[in-house]
N, C-alpha and C positions, 0 to 999 in steps of 0.2 A: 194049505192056506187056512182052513177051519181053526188049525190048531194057532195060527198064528191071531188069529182074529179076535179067539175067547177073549187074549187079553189088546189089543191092538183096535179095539172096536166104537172109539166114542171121541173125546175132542182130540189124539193126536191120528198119526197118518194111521192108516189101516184102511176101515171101509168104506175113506172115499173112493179107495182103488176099484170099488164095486158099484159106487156110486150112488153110495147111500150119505144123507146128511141129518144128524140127529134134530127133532125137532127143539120148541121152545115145549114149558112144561105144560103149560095152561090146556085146559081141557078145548080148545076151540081152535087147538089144532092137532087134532087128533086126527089120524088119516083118515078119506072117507071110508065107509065099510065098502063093501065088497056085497055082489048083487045077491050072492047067499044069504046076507044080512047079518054078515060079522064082519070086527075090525080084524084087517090083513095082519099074517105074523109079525110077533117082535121079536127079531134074533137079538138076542145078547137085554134081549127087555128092556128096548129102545124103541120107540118109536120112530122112522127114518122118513123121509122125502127120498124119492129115487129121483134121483138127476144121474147125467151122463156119467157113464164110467170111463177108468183108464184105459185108451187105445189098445196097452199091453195088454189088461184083463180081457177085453175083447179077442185080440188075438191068441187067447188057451194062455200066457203066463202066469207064472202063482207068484208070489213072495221073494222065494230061494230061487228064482229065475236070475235074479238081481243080487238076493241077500247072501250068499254062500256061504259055511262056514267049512273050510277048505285050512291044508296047512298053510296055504299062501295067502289067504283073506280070512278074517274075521267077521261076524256078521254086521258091528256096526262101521265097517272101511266103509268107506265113500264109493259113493257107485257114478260111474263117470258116464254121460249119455254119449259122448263121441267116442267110449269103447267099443260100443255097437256101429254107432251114425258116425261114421266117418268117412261119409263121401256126401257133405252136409255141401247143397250149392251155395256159393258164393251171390249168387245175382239177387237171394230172396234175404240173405244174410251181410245186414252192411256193415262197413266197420266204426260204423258210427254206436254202433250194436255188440261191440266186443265185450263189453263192460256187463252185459244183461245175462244173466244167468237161463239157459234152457227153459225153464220150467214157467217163469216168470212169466212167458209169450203162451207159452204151448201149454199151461195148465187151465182147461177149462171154464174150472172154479175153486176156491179155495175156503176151508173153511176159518169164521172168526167169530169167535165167543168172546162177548167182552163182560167184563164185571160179575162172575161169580159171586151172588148174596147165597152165605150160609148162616143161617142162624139155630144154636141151640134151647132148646125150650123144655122147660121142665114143668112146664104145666098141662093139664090137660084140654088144650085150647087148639082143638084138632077140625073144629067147621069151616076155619078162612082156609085151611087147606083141599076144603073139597074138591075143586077144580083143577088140584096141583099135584094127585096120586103119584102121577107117572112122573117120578123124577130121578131116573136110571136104576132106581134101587128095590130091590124086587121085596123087601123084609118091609122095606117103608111104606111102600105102595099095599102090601097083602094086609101091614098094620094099620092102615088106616081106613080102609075099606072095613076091616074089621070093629074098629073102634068109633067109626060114623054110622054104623046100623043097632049098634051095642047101648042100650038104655041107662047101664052101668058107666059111672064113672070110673077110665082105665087110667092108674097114673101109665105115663109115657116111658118105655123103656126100647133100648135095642141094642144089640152087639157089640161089642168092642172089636173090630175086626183084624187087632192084632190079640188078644189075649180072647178069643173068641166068650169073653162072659156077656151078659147081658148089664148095662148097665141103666143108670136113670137117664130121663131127657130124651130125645129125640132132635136127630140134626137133619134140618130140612133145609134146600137150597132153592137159587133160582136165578138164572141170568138177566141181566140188564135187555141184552140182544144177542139171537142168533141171524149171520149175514152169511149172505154167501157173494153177491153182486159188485161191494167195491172190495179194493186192492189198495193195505197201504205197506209203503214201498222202503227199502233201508236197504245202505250196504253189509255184506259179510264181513268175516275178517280177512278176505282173501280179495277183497275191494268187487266182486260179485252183486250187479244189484239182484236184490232178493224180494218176495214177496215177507213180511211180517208177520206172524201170528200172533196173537197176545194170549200170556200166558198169566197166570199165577196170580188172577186180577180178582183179590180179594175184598170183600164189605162183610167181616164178622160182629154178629150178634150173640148176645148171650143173655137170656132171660132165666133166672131163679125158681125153684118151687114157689117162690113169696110173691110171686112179679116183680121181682128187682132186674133192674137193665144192667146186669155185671158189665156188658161190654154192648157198646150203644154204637151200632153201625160203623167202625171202627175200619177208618181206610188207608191210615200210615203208621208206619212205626218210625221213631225217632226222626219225625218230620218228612220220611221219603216213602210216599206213595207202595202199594203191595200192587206191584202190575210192573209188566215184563214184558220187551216183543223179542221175539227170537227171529230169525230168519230160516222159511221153510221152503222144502220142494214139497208142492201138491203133488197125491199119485192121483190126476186129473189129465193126464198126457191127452192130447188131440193132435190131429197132424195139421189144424187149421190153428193159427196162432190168431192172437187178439186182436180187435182192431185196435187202432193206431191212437183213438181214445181214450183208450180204459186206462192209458197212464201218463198220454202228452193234456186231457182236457179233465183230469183224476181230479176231483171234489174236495178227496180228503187231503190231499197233498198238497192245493192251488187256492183252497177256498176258504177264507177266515169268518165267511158268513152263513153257511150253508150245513158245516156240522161242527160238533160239540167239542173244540180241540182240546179241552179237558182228558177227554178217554185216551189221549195220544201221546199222554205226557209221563209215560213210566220211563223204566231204564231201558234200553238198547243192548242186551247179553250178545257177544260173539258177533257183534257186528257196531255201526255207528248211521248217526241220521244222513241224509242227505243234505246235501252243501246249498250255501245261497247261489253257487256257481251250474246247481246241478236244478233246481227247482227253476231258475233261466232256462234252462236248457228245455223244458219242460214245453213251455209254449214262447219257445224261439223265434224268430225271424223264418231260419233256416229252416226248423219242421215242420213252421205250415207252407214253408215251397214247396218241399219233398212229401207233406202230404195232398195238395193240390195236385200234382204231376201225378200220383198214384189216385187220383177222385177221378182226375181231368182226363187222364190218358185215352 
């Protein structure tokens, strides 16, 4: 599992199965220290929150427990939960429920990263970054540490990490919000409802040796948004599923006043949105009888 992790370890699935969730970048939230009077380790030079892990990883499974790479499976085949759990009860499981995919109930927490800000800078204007070191990247971080003690003015450079040269400029990033608490909701292509991730949810800047704004917070191309949701299984398994809440009384799916439905409005890959027929369903008649009878019982 180490080996799977090196690269498996930051916004897609991997070490939530450990139950780890990468921080925001800002220095004020940096973990507390530790009563030695240092900050706790950073595996992979991330700072993490420890929230619950996966049931499975509790119970001694690794990765290839699930992933196999076998003549008859591939590592990335679909891994089915009722290949195992197939004597799933009926009485906790309705069929009103056929539609909701495993993981959806029974994952925890999920991770959502919205709005990646990258911006390139080719100047040496390295003090607004003081509070922002830790941003996954261990060259950026050790450079800046170095060139905020440094009296010397340093122009800004750092690797090319495919032609590994050093080049000019410095790319520095930062997220809008890291969430872990809501859940927004979409079918697969396989009509599965799914938990959402958002992906590829870009705001590119580009600033000049001169202070020229080349590219000035730049959040469409050819008029269509750079933001993505895909449809994800959290490795957050619990054997206590969610309450009945967290997606019939769901904020982000019900509520036109309460968040920003701008951030919601990318494209849908390998799946599509939910129906006006299914956002009804949502806070029905029928669900708050059946959730009444399960309050009232």
């Amino acid at each position: 599992m180490s080996k799977c992790l090196k690269c498996h370890n930051n916004e897609y699935i991997g070490t939530d199965y450990k139950g780890l969730f990468p921080h925001d970048y800002d220095k004020a939230y940096r973990s507390p220290i530790t009563k030695e009077g240092y900050y706790p380790p950073r595996p992979y030079g991330i700072d993490f929150h420890h929230l619950s892990s996966d049931i499975h990883f509790k119970k001694g499974m690794t990765c290839i427990d699930c992933h196999k790479n076998t003549k008859k499976q591939k590592w990335e085949d679909k891994v089915d939960c009722k290949s195992c759990h197939n004597n799933i009860s009926k009485e906790n499981h309705k069929n009103y429920h056929k539609k909701v995919d495993c993981s959806t109930c029974h994952s925890s927490w999920s991770i959502s990263s919205y709005e990646l800000n990258v911006l390139r800078d080719d100047t040496p204007n390295y003090k607004q970054w003081k509070r922002l070191k830790v941003q996954d990247d261990l060259y950026l971080e050790k450079y800046l540490k170095k060139v905020l003690k440094s009296k010397k003015t340093i122009q800004p450079e750092m690797p090319d990490n495919i032609t590994n040269k050093l080049e000019n400029g410095l790319w520095y990033s930062g997220w809008l919000f890291k969430r872990w608490e809501n859940i927004f909701l979409i079918n697969d292509e396989d009509g599965k409802i799914k938990i959402a991730k958002p992906m590829y949810q870009y705001r590119i800047s580009y600033k000049d040796k001169d202070s020229n704004m080349i590219l000035d917070d730049v959040t469409h191309i050819k008029n269509e948004k750079i933001e993505v949701f895909l449809p994800k299984t959290p490795h957050t398994i619990s054997k206590e599923a969610k309450s009945c809440e967290m997606c019939h009384e769901n904020k982000i799916m019900l509520d036109e006043k309460l968040i920003n439905k701008d951030i919601f409005k990318g494209k849908i890959k390998k799946g599509y949105p939910f129906s006006k027929e299914q956002l009804e369903k949502l806070q029905s008649p029928f669900y708050k009888k059946e959730r009444a009878k399960l309050l009232f019982q």
